[in-house]
C-alpha positions in Angstrom: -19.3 84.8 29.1 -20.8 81.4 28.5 -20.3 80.2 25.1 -21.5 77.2 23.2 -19.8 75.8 20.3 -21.3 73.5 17.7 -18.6 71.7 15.3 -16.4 71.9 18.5 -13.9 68.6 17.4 -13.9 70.8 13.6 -10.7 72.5 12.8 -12.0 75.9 13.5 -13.6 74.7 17.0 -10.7 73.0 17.9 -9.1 76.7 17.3 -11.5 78.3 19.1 -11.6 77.2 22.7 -8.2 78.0 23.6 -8.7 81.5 22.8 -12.2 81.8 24.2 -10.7 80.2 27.6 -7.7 83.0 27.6 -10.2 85.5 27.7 -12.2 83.9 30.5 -15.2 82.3 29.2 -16.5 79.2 29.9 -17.0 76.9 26.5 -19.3 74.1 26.1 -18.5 72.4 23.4 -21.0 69.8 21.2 -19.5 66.9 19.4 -21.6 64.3 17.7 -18.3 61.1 17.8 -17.5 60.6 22.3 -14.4 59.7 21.1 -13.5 63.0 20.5 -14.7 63.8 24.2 -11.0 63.9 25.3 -9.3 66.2 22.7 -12.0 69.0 23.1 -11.7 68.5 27.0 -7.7 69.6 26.4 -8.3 72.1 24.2 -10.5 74.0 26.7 -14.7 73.2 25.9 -16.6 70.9 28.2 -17.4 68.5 25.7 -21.2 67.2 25.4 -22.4 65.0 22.8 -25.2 65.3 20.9 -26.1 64.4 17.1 -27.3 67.2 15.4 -28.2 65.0 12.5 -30.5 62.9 14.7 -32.0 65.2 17.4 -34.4 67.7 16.1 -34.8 69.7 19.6 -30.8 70.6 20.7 -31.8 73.2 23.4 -31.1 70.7 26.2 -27.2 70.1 24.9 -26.2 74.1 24.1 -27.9 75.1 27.5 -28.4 78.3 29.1 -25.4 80.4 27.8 -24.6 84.0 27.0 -23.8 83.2 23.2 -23.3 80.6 20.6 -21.1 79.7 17.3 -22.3 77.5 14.4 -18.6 76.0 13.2 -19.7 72.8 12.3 -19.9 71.3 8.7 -19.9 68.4 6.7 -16.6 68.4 5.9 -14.6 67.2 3.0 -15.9 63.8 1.3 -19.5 64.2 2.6 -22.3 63.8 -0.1 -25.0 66.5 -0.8 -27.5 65.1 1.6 -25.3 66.1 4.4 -24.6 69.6 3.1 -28.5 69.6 3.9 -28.6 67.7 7.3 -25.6 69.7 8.8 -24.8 73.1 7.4 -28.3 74.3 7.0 -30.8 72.4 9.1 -27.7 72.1 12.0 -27.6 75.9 11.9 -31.9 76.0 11.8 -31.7 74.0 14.9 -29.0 76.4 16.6 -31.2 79.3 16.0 -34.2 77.0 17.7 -32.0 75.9 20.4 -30.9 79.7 21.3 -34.4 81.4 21.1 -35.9 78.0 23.3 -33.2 79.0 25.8 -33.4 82.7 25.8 -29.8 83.0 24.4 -29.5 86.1 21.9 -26.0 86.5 20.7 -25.2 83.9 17.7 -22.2 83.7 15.5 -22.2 81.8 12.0 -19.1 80.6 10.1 -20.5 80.7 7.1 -18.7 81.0 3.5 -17.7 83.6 1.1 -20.1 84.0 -2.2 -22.5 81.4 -1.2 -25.4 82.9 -3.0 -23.6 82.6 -6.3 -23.2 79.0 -6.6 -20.6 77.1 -9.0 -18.7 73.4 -9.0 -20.0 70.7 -9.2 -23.1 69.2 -7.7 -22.2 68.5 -4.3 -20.3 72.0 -3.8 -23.5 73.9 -5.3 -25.6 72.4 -2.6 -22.9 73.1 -0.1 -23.4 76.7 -1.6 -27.3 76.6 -1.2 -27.3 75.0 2.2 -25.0 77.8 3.9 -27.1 80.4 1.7 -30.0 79.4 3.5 -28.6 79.3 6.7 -27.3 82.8 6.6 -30.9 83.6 5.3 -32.7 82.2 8.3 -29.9 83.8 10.8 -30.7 87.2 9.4 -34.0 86.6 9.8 -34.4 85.1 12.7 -34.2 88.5 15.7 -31.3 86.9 17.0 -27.8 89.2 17.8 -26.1 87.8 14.8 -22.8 88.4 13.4 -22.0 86.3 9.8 -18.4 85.8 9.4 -17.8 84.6 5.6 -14.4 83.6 4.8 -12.6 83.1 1.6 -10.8 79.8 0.8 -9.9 78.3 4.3 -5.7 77.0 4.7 -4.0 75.8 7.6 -1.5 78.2 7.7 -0.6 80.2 10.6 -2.1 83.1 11.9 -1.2 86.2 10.7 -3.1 88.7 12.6 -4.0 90.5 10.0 -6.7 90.1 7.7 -9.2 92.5 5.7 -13.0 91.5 6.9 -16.2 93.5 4.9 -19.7 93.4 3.7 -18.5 92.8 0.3 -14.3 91.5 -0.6 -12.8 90.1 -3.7 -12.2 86.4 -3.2 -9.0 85.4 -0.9 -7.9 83.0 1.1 -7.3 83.0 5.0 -6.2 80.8 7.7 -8.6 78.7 9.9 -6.5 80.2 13.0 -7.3 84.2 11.7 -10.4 82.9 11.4 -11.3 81.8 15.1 -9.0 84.9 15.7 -12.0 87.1 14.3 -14.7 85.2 15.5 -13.2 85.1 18.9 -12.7 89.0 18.9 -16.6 89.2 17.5 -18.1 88.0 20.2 -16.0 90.7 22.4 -17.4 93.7 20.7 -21.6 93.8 21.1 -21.3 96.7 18.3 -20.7 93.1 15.4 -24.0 92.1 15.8 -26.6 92.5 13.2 -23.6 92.5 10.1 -22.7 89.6 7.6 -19.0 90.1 6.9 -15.9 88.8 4.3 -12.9 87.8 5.7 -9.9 87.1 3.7 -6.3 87.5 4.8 -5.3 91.0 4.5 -2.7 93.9 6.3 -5.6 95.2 9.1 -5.1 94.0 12.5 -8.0 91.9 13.8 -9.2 94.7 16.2 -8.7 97.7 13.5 -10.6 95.0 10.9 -13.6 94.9 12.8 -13.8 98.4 13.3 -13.2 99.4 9.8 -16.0 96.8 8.9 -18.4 98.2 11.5 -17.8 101.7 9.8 -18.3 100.7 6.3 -21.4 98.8 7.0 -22.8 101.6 9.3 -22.9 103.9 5.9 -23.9 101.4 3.7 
């Protein structure tokens, strides 16, 4: 599979591309700094640059590939005007960018209980911005999975987590995370569902299952 990555020098991306290279796919990996060309190069992505933030029409950087992941963000210290430029209207443009290039299959990191939001001003926009990205992905006709996860750590992978349409609030590990987004993109049956993920005792195979089953009845 040929997978594009956008966010691909984030903490999640950077996560991501070894595993997507163990299971044989080729990455492409956007970055908007060429200084982080190198690092993404090692950790498995072809690294192109491109600035979301300044190029309305991205088809040309994701390219013609089999599937795509929106794990880019503003990050920590950013104001609310780039909650706007990059969470939402970078995950608008990935949807453009995929149906411009014939490429179905797109996977959001997104953010747990994003239609309810609280903190302060910067953090509710945050809130709104993903909101309306997860809105537009729905939407849009694409193959979508939405993975949502709880309060993000750098602790290390368990392997176990507990991922459904609707979880109390938890925390999980950025490396269970690109664990379960990794294993998404391996089962076609994830696509169309907007998922949860906190840490939890289900193995990341079992976990998806279970969530495909519970969201089949609902």
């Amino acid at each position: 599979m040929r997978i594009t990555v956008l966010g691909a020098h984030g903490k999640i991306g950077m996560l991501l591309h070894p595993i997507f290279r163990s299971n044989g796919h080729s990455v492409t990996g956007i970055i908007r700094n060429p200084d982080h060309s190198e690092a993404v190069q090692k950790a498995g992505a072809h690294p192109v640059v491109c600035d979301i933030e300044k190029t309305d029409d991205i088809s040309e950087a994701i390219g013609n590939v089999d599937a795509v992941v929106f794990a880019a963000g503003a990050g920590p210290g950013s104001g609310a005007e780039r909650k706007w430029t990059v969470d939402r209207d970078g995950a608008l443009k990935l949807i453009d960018a995929a149906r411009k290039n014939g490429t179905s299959r797109y996977v959001m990191i997104s953010a747990m209980n994003v239609e309810e939001p609280r903190g302060n001003e910067v953090f509710q926009a945050y809130q709104k911005a993903k909101a309306e990205a997860d809105k537009a992905l729905r939407e849009s006709g694409l193959d979508y999975t939405i993975i949502r996860p709880g309060k993000l750590t750098d602790d290390l992978s368990t392997g176990r987590v507990s991922l459904g349409p609707d979880l109390n609030s938890g925390e999980v590990s950025r490396s269970d995370v690109a664990a379960v987004v990794a294993e998404v993109l391996e089962v076609p049956e994830t696509a169309g569902f907007q998922w949860d993920l906190t840490s939890g005792s289900d193995e990341i195979d079992h976990a998806i299952r279970k969530a495909i089953s519970q969201s089949e009845e609902l």
